[in-house]
C-alpha positions in Angstrom: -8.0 -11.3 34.6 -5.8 -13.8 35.4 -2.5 -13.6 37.6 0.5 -13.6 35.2 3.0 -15.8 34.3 6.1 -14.6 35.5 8.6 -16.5 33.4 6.2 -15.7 29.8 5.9 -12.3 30.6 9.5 -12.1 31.6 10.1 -13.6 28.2 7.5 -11.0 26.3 9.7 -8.2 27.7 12.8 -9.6 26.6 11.5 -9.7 23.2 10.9 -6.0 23.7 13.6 -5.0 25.2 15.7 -6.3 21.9 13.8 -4.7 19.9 14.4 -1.7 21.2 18.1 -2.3 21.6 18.2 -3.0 17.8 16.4 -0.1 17.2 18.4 2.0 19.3 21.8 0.3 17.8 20.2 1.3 14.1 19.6 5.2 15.2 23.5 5.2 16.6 24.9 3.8 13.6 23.4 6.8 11.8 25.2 9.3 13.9 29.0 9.3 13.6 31.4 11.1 14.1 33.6 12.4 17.3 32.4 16.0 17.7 29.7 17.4 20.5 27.4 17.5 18.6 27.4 13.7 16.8 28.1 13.0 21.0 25.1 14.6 22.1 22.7 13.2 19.2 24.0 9.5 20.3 23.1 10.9 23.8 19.4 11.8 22.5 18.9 8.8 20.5 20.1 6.2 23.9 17.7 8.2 26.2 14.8 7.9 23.9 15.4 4.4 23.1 14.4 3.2 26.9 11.6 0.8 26.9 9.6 2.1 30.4 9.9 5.4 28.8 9.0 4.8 25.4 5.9 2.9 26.7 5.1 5.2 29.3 5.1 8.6 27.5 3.8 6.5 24.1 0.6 6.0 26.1 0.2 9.3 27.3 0.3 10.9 23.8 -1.2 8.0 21.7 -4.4 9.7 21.2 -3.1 12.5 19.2 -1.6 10.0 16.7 -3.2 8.2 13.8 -1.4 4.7 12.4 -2.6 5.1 8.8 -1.4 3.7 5.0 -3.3 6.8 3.4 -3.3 9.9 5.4 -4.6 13.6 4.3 -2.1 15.8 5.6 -0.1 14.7 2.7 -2.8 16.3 0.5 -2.6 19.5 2.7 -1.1 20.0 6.2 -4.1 21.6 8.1 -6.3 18.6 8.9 -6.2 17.3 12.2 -6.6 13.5 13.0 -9.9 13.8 15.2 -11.8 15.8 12.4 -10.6 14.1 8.7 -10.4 10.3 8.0 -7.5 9.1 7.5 -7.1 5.1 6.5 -4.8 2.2 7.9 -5.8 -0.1 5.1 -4.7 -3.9 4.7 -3.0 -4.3 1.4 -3.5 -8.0 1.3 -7.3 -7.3 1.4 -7.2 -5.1 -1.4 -8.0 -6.4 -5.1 -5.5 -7.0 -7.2 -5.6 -4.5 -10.6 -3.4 -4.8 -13.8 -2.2 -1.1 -12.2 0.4 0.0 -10.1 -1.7 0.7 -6.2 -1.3 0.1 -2.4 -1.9 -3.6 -3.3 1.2 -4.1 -4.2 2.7 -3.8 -1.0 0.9 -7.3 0.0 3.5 -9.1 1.5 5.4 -5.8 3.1 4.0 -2.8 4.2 5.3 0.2 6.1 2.6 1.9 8.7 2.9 5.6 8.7 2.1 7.7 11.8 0.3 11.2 11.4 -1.2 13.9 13.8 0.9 15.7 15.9 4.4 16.5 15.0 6.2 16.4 18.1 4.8 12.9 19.0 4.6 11.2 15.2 8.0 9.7 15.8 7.5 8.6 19.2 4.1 6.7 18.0 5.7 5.3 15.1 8.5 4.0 17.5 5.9 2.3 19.8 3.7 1.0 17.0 6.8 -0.4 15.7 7.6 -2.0 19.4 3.9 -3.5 19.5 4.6 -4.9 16.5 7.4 -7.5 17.6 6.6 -10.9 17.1 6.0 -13.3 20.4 4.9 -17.2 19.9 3.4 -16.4 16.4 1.4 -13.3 17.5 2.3 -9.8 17.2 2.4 -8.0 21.2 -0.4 -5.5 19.9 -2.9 -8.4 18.9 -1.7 -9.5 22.7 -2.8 -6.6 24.4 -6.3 -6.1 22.1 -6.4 -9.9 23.9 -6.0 -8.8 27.4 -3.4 -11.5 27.8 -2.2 -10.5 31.5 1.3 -11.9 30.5 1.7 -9.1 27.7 0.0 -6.8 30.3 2.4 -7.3 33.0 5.7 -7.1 30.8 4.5 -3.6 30.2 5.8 -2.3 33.6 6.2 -3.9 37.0 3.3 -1.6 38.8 0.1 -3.6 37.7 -2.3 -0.9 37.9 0.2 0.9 35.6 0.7 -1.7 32.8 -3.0 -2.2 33.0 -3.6 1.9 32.1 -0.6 1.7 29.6 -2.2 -1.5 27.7 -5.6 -0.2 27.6 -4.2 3.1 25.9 -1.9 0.7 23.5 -4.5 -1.2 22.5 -6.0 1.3 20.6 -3.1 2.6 18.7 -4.0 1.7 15.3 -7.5 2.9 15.7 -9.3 5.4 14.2 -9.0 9.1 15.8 -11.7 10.5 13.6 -15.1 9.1 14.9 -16.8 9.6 11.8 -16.0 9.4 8.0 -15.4 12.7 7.3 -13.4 14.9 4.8 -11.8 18.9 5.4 -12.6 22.1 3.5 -9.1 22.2 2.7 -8.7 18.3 1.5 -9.3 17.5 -2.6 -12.5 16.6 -3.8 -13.8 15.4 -6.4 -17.3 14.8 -7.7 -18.2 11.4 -9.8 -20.5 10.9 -12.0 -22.3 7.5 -11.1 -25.6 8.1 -12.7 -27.0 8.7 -16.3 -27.4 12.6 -16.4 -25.1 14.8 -15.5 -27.0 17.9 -14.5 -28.5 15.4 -11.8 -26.8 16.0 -8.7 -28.0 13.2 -7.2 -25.9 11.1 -9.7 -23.0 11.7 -8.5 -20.3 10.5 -5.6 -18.3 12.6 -3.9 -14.6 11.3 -4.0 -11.8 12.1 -1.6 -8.7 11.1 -2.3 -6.0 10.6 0.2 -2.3 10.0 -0.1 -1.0 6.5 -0.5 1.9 7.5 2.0 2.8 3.6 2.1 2.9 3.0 -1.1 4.9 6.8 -1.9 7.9 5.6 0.9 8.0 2.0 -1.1 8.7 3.7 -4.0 11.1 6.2 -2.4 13.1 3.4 -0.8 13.5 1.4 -4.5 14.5 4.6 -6.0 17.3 5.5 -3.2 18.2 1.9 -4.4 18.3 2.3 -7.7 19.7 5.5 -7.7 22.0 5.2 -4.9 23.4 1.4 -3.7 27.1 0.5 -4.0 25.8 -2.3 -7.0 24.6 0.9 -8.7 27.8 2.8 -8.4 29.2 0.1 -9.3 26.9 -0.8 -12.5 27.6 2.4 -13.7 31.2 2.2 -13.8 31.1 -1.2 -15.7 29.1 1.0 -18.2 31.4 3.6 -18.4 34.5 1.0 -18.4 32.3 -0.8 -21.3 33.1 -3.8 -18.5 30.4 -6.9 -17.7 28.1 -6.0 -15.0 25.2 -8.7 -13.9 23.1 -5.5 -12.1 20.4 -3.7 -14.1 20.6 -0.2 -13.8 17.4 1.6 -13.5 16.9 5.5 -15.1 13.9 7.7 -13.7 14.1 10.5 -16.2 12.8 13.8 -16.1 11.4 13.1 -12.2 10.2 16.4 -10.1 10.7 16.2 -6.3 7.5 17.8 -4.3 8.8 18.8 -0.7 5.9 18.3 1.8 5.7 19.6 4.9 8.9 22.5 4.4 11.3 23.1 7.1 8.9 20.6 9.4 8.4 17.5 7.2 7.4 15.9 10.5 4.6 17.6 10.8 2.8 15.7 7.9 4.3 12.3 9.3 7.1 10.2 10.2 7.6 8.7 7.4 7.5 11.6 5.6 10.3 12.2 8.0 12.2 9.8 7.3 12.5 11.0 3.5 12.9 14.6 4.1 9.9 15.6 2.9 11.1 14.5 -0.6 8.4 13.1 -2.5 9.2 11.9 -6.1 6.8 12.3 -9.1 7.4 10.7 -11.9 7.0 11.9 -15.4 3.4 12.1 -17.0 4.1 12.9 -20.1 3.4 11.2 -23.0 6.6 8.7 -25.1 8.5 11.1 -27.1 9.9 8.8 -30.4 12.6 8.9 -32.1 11.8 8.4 -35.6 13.8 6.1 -37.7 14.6 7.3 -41.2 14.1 5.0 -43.3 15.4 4.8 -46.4 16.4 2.3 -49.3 19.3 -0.1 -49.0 21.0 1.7 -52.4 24.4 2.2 -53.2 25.7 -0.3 -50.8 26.5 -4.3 -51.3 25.9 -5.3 -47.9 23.3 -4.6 -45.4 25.1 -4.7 -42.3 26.9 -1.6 -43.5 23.6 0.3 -42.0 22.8 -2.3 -39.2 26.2 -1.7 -37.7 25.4 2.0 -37.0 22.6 1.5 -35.0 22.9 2.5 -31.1 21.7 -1.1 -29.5 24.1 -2.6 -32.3 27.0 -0.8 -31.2 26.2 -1.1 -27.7 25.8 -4.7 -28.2 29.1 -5.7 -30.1 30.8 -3.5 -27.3 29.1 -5.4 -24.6 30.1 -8.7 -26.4 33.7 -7.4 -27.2 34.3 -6.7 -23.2 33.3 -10.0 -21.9 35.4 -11.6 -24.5 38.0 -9.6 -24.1 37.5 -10.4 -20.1 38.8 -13.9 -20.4 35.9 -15.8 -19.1 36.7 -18.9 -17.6 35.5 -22.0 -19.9 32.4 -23.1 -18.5 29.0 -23.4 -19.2 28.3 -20.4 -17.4 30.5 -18.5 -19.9 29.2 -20.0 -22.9 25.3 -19.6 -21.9 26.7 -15.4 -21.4 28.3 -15.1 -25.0 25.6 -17.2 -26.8 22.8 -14.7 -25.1 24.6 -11.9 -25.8 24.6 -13.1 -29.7 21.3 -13.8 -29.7 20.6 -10.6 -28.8 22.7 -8.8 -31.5 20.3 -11.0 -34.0 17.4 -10.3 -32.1 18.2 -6.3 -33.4 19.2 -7.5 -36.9 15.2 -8.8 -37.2 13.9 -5.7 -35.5 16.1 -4.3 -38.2 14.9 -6.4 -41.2 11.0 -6.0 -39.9 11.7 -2.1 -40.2 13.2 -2.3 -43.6 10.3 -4.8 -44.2 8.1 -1.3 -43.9 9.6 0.6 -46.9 7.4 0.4 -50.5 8.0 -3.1 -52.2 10.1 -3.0 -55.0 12.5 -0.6 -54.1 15.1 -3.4 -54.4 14.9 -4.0 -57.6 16.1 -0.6 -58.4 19.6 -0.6 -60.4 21.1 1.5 -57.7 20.5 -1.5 -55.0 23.5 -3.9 -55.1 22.7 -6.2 -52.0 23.1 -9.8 -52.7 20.1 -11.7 -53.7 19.5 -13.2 -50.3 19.2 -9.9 -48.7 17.0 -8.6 -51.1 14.3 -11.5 -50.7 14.6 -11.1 -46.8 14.5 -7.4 -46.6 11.9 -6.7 -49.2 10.3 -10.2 -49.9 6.9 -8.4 -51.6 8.9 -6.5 -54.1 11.4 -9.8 -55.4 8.4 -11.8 -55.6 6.2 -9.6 -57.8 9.8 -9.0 -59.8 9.9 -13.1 -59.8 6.4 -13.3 -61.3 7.1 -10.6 -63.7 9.9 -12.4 -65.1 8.8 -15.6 -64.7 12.0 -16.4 -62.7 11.5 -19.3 -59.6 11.6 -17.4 -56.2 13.9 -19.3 -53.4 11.8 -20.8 -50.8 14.1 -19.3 -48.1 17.0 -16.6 -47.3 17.9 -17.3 -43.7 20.4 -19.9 -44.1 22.6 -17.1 -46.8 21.5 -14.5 -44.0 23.0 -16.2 -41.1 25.9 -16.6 -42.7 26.5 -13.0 -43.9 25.6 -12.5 -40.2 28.6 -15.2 -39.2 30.9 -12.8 -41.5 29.9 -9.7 -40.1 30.4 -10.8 -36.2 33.7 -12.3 -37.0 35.1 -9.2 -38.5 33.5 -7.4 -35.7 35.4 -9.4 -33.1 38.5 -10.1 -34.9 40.2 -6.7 -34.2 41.7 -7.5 -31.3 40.1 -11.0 -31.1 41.0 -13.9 -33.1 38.2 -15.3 -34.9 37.9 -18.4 -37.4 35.7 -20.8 -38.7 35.1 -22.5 -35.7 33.5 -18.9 -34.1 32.0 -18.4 -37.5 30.3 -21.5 -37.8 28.5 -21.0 -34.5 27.2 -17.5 -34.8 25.4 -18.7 -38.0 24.1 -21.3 -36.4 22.6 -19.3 -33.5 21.5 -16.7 -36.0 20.0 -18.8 -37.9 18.0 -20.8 -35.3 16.5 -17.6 -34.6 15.9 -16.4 -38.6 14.3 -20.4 -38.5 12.0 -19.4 -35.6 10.7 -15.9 -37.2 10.1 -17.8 -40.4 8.1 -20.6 -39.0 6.1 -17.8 -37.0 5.5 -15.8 -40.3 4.3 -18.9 -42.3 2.1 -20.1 -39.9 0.7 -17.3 -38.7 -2.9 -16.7 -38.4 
């Protein structure tokens, strides 16, 4: 090996000793407070964030630790390292599937560290060190190298940074030396051949858990769940206020503690959630059925479109920024014409329902919707009536239906808001742009 460079390896640990110092500054931040005991965990945390240390007593345990993205202990604690497979898998390598799976963590993945409980942290910590970034080239690739400049900034005894390196080196290898499963692991046998009394025909499947791809999803649901935008989301909702964040519900979600009192014994980054792990709901869509009836005994269909939940929630929403006093830009005007077009995007859901009833049903003497909303909503049922009669069916509705729409809206807004012909005039023509489009789409449809 060649003698080092003193100024790059000087350099090297300078990159690691800010690494650790951001680390270290991280793990403080976490503990405050004035009392003994938040003084003696800031105490803990600045004596175990000391890079000699850290390396040195890394190296000596390193071996009892496996780096991994899909570990077993998460399946069941028993297993140790050196006798089950676990896997440190490349999501970018990975094929991509029309499914949610490790590959989605591509461009970002967190490494977990299993094995032994009392050193998972200390590994993770270390692995986390080797991964800091010199010249383009992680410090781990460095040592796997034998660059003597990374060697050296490991300690300033030579034959020591030469025994720590070779022991870092290895720290994302395997610990089990053969692929192997445990008694106490799941396993599952697939068939892969034609008969199924063949035993022969089938693979044996052990699956592990996706531990990387479980803390990705535990970190977007702390966000979702848990970020000052989400607090403050869901007071605009419950202020009926404008709020640009999307709030995200996980409903009826079970939490799965793994590892009980010691969730460090299955890993750190198990850890690092508590031992929380979130399923999700498998059950199948439970749907609320719409009861649909006849548009009878009423002149106007927007009598029954008006009570519909995404309609109310709608004209609220539409009501609030209005009421807001938006300043008058395009900004604003792009907001209030997409919030319209949404409110007619619900009034053709709404006519497409109605669409579903039993033709005819309009021409009963009990219906007394105007004729334009009789062709729209039940066009099958006026046209047979048309032929029957020998009456000329109009070749459209939507310009008479965007303007009932224009009507409607106004006398939605105008209580407190004033509202004219100007306002009307441009909700039917967005509506009707839109009743245009579905038109077009129906006629020419395949």
């Amino acid at each position: 090996m060649s003698p080092p460079d003193i100024h790059r390896s000087s350099a090297i640990r300078s990159a690691l000793n800010g690494h650790v110092v951001r680390r270290m500054n991280e793990a403080l931040s976490k503990s405050a407070g004035t009392d003994a005991a938040a003084e003696n965990e800031r105490k803990k945390q600045r004596d175990f964030f000391q890079l000699a240390s850290l390396i040195g007593s890394g190296a000596d345990c390193v071996g009892q630790i496996q780096m991994a993205t899909h570990i077993v202990k998460g399946i069941h604690p028993d297993p140790k390292v050196k006798v089950a497979s676990n896997l440190n898998v490349d999501p970018i390598r990975l094929p991509g599937l029309p499914l949610v799976g490790s590959h989605v963590l591509a461009h970002s993945c967190d490494v977990d560290a299993t094995g032994n409980g009392a050193f998972n942290k200390k590994i993770f910590e270390v692995f986390l060190l080797l991964m800091t970034e010199f010249e383009g080239v992680n410090i781990l690739e460095l040592l796997k190298r034998g660059d003597p400049d990374a060697v050296a900034a490991l300690s300033n005894t030579p034959a020591q940074a030469v025994q720590w390196a070779s022991a870092l080196a290895d720290i994302d290898a395997p610990r089990c030396a053969r692929t192997a499963s445990h008694t106490n692991a799941k396993q599952i046998y697939w068939l892969v051949g034609n008969d199924p009394h063949d035993d022969v025909g089938y693979h044996l499947l052990a699956p592990l858990y996706p531990t990387s791809l479980v803390h990705r999803f535990y970190q977007k649901l702390q966000h979702d769940q848990f970020s000052d935008a989400t607090k403050a989301g869901r007071l605009a909702r419950k202020s009926s206020e404008i709020s640009d964040h999307v709030l995200h519900d996980y409903p009826n979600m079970a939490v799965q503690k793994l590892g009980g009192t010691k969730p460090q014994n299955i890993s750190r980054l198990n850890s690092e959630r508590r031992g929380d792990n979130y399923l999700l709901a498998s059950l199948p869509p439970r749907w609320k059925s719409i009861d649909l009836k006849p548009m009878l005994n009423t002149d106007s269909m927007f009598h029954g479109f008006a009570r519909r939940p995404d309609v109310k929630q709608g004209v609220r929403t539409l009501l609030a920024f209005l009421k807001s006093d938006p300043a008058a830009n395009v900004a604003t005007r792009e907001r209030r014409d997409a919030l319209v077009t949404e409110l007619v995007g619900e009034l053709l859901v709404f006519g497409a329902e109605v669409r579903t009833l039993p033709p005819g049903w309009s021409q009963s003497p009990d219906c007394h919707l105007s004729a334009a909303e009789k062709h729209w909503l039940d066009p099958d049922g006026v046209a047979t009536a048309a032929e029957q009669s020998g009456q000329a069916l109009p070749a459209s509705s939507a310009e008479q239906i965007s303007q009932a729409f224009g009507r409607w809206l106004n006398r939605e807004m105008r209580d407190p808001l004033p509202m004219g012909d100007p306002e009307y005039l441009h909700w039917c023509a967005l509506a009707q742009a839109e009743l245009n489009a579905e038109e077009w789409e129906v006629n020419h449809a395949a």
